[in-house]
VEXTINU-272650 format. One line per 5 residues: number of its first residue (from 1); their letters; for each residue x, y, z of N, C-alpha, C, O. Coordinates in Angstrom, 1 decimal, padded with zeros to 4 digits. Each point is the difference from the previous one (the first is absolute). Layout:
REM residues N
NUM = A = X Y Z X Y Z X Y Z X Y Z | ...
This chain:
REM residues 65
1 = XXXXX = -004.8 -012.9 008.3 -000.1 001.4 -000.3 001.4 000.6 000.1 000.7 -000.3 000.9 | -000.5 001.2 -001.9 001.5 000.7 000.0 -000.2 001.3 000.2 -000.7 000.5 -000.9 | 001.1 000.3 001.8 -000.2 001.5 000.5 001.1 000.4 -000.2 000.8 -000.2 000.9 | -000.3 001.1 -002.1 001.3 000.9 -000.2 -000.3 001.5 000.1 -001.1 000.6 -000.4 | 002.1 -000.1 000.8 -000.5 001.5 000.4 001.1 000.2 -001.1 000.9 -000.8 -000.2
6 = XXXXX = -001.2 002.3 -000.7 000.8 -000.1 -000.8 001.1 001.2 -000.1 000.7 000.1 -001.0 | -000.6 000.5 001.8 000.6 001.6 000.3 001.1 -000.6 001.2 -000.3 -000.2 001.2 | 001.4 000.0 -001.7 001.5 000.2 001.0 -000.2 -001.6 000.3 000.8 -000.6 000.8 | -001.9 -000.3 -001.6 000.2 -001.7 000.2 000.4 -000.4 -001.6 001.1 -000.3 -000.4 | -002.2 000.6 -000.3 000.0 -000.5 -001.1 001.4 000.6 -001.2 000.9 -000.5 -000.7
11 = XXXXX = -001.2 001.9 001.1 000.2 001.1 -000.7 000.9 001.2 000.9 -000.5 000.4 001.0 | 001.4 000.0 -001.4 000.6 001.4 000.6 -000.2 001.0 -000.7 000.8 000.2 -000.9 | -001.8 000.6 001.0 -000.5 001.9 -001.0 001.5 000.7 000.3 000.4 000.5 001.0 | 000.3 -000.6 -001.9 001.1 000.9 000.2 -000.7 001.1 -000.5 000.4 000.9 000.8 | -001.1 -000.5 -001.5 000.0 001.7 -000.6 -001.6 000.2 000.0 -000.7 000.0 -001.0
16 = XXXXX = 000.1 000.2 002.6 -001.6 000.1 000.5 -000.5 000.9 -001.1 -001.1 -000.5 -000.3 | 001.3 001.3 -000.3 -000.4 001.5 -000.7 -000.6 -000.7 -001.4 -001.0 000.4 -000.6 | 001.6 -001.2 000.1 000.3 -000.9 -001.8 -001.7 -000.5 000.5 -000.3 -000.2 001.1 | -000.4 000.2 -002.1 -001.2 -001.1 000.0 000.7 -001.7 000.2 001.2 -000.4 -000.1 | -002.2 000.0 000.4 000.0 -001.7 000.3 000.0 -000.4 -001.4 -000.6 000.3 -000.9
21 = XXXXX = 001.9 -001.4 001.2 -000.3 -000.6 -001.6 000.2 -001.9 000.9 001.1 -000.4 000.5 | -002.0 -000.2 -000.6 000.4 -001.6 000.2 001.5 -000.3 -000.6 000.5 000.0 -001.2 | 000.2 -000.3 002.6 001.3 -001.0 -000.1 -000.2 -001.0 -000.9 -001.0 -000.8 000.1 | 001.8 000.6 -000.9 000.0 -001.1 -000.8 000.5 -001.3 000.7 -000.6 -001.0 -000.4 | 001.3 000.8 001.1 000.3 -001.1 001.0 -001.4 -000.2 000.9 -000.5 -001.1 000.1
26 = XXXXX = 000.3 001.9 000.2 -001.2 000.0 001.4 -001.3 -000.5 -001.2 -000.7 -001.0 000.2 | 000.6 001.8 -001.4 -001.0 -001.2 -000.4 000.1 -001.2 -000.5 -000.8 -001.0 000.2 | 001.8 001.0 -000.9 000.3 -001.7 -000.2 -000.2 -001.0 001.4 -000.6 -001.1 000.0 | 001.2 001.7 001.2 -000.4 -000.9 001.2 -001.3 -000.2 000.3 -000.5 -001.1 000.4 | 000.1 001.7 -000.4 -001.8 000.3 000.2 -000.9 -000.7 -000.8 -001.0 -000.6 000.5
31 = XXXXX = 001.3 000.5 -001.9 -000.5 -000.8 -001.0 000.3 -001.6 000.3 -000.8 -000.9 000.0 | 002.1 001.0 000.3 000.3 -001.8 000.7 -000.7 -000.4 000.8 -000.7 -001.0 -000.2 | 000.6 001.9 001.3 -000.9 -000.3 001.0 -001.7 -000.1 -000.2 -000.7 -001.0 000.3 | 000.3 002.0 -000.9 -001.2 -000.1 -000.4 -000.7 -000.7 -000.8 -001.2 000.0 000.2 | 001.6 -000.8 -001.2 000.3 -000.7 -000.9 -000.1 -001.5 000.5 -000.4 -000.8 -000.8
36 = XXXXX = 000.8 000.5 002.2 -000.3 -001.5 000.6 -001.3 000.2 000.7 -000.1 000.9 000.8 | -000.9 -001.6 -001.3 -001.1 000.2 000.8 -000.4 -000.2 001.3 -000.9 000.7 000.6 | 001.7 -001.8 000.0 -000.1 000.4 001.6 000.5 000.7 001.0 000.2 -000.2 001.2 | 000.2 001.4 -002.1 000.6 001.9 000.6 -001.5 000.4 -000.2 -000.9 -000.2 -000.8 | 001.3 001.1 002.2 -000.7 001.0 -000.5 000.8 001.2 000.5 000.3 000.2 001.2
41 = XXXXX = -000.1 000.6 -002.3 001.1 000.9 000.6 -000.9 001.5 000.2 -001.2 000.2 -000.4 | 001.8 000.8 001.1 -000.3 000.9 000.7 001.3 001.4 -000.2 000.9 000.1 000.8 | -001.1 000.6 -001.6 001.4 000.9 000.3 -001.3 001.4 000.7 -001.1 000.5 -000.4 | 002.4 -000.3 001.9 -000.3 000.8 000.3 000.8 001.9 000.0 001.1 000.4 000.1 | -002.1 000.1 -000.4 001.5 001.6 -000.6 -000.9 001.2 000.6 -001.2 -000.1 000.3
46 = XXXXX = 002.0 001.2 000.0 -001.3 001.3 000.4 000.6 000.8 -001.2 000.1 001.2 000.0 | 000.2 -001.8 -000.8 000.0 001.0 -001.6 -001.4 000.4 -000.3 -001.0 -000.2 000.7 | 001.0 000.8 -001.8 -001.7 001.0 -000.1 -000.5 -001.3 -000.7 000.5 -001.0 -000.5 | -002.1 001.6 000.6 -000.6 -001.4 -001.3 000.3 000.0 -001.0 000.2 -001.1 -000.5 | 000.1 002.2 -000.2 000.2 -000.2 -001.3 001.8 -000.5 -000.6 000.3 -000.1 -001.2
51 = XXXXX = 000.4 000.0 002.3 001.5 -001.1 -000.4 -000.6 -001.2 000.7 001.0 -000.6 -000.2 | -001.5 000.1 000.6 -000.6 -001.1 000.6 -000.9 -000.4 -001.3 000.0 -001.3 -000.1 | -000.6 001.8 -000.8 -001.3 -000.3 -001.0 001.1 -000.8 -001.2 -000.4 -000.9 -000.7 | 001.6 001.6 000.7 000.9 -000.6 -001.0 000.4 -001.1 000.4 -000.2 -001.0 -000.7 | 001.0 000.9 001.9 000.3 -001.4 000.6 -001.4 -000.9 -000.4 000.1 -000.8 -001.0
56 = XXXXX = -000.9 000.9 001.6 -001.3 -000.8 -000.6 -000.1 -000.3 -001.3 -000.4 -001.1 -000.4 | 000.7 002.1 -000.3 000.0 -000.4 -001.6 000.9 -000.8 -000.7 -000.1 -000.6 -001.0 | 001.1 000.6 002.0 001.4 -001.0 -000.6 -000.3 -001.2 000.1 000.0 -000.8 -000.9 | -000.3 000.7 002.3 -000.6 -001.5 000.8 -001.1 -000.1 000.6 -000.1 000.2 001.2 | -000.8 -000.5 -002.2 -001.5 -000.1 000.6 -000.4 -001.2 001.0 -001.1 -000.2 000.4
61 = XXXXX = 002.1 -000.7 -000.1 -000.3 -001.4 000.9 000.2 000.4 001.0 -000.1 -000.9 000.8 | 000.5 002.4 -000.1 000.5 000.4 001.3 -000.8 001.1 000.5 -000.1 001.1 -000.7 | -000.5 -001.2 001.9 -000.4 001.2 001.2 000.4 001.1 -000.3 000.8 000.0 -000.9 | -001.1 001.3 001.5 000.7 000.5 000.2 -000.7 001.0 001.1 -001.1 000.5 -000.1 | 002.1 -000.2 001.5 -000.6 000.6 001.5 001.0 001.4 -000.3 000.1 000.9 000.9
């Protein structure tokens, strides 16, 4: 099991105010990861559900807390 928190680990929000848009780096890694079936990955964020629902839509092989 892989547990990434994604706020000041994954990712730095330089500009909090802007809507969430999925890192392009942060999903291509996520996809690698997700993508080997013996991960089970987990990204953890206290972003709202609905930038969290996009992450999910990028990479459907991954958690999300």
């Amino acid at each position: 099991m892989i547990l990434l928190d994604l706020e000041d680990t994954l990712w730095v929000r330089e500009h909090p105010q802007i809507s969430f848009e999925p890192p392009d780096g942060v999903v291509e890694i996520l996809r690698v990861l997700g993508r080997d079936k013996r991960n089970r990955v987990w990204v953890l964020s206290g972003l709202p559900r609905g930038a969290l629902e996009k992450m999910g839509k990028e990479v459907p092989e991954i958690g999300l807390v």
